[in-house]
N, C-alpha and C positions, 0 to 999 in steps of 0.2 A: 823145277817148274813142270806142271803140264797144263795142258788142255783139255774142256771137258767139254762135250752138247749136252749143252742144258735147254728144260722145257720151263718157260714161267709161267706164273699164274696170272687168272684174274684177282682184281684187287679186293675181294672177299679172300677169297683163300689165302693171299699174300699175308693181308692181314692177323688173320687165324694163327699162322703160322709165325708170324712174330712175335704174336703174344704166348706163345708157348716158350720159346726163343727168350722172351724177358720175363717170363714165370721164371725158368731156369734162372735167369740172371740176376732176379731180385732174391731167388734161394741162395743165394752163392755160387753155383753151377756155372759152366761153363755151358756155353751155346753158342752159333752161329753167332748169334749177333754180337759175342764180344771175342770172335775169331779171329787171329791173325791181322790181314787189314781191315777190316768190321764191314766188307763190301759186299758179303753175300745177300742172296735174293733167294727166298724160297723156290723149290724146283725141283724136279725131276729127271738126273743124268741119263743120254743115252749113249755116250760112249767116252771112254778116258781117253788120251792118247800124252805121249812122252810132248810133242808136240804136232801142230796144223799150221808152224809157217809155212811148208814146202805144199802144204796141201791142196788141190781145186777144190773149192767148194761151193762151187754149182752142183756138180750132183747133190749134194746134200742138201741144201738149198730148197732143187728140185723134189726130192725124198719128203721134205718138212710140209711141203708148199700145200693147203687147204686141210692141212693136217691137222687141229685143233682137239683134241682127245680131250675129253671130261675126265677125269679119274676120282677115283671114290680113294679113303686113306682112312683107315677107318681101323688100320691096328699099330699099336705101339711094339715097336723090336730092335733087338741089340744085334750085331754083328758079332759072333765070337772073337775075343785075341784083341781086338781092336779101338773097344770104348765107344765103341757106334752106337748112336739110341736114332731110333727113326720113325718115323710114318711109313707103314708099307704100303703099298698103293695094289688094287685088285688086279689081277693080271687078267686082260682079255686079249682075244682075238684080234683085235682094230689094232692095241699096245704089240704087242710083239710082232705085229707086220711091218709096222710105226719104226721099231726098235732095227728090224729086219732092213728094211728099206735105207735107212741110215747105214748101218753097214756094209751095207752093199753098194750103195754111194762110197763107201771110204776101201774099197777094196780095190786093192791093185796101187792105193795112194804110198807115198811115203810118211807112213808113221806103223808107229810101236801102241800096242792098244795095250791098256791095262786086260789083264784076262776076266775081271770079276765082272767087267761088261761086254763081254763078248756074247751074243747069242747063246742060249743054252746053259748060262753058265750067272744070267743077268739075274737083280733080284728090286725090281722098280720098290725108287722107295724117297722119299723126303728127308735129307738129313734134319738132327735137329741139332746136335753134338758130335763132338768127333774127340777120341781121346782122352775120355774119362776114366778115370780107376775102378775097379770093382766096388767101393765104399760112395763115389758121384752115382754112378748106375743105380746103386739100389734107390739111393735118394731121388735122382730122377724120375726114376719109375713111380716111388711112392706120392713124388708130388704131381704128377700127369696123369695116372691110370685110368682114372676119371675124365678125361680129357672126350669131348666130344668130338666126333668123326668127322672130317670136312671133306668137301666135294669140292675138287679144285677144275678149271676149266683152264686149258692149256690159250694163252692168249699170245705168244711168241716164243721163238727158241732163239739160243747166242752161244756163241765159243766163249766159255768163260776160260779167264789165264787166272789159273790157281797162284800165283807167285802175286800179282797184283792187283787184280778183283776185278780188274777191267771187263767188258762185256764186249765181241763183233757182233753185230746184230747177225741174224742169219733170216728170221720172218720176222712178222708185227713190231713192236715199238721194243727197243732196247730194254 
């Protein structure tokens, strides 16, 4: 199990983003939406953790709160090792203060952070797959490359629990 902060979208981008999701799934491919419990929601992680039951998150809360970031997503990329295909999202100033501010909210908490989202080390990005073979990858890429770039507007953020797809709201609507 862990927990993530997740960023959602407005319901254009959500959309977008799922129909990439069932491009995949009507290829054969594997995608978020036929994942695990099938409860993902497009978005943008800002920080892993082992868990946030023990955690205050008011600071976070705080950190999220009038925080609504537009992000642009405008390139398709793989994670080495991993089977990751994603939307990268453009890294700005507003995002990594955003990013910033959240971690510094969870500092000094009891939890275990994944390192790949640790400031400096973070790489903002839209899953769209997770765990595909070298032979799904290529296929993936060939059927999305083409894929037009979407501008997603961040409309709430929530503790997602990777083990059950549940959401805690954290701002805006679940």
């Amino acid at each position: 199990m862990a927990h993530a902060i997740e960023m959602f979208f407005d319901d254009h981008a959500d959309s977008a983003v799922r129909a990439l999701w069932l491009q995949m799934a009507g290829a054969g491919l594997p995608s978020l939406a036929t994942r695990s419990h099938r409860r993902h929601r497009p978005h943008v992680t800002l920080a892993v953790t082992q868990s946030l039951d023990r955690a205050d998150l008011e600071p976070v809360r705080a950190a999220l709160a009038g925080h609504g970031p537009v992000l642009a997503l405008p390139a398709l990329g793989i994670f080495p090792g991993g089977g990751v295909l994603f939307l990268g999202a453009v890294v700005t100033g507003g995002l990594l203060a955003l990013h910033a501010r959240v971690h510094q909210a969870l500092a000094g908490q009891p939890v275990t952070h994944s390192p790949y989202y640790l400031p400096g080390q973070w790489t903002p990005h839209c899953t769209l797959a997770q765990d595909l073979t070298g032979g799904q990858l290529a296929a993936a890429i060939q059927l999305l490359h083409r894929y037009q770039p979407i501008t997603a507007r961040i409309t709430s953020a929530g503790v997602f629990d990777t083990s059950t797809g549940t959401i805690q709201p954290l701002t805006g609507k679940p």
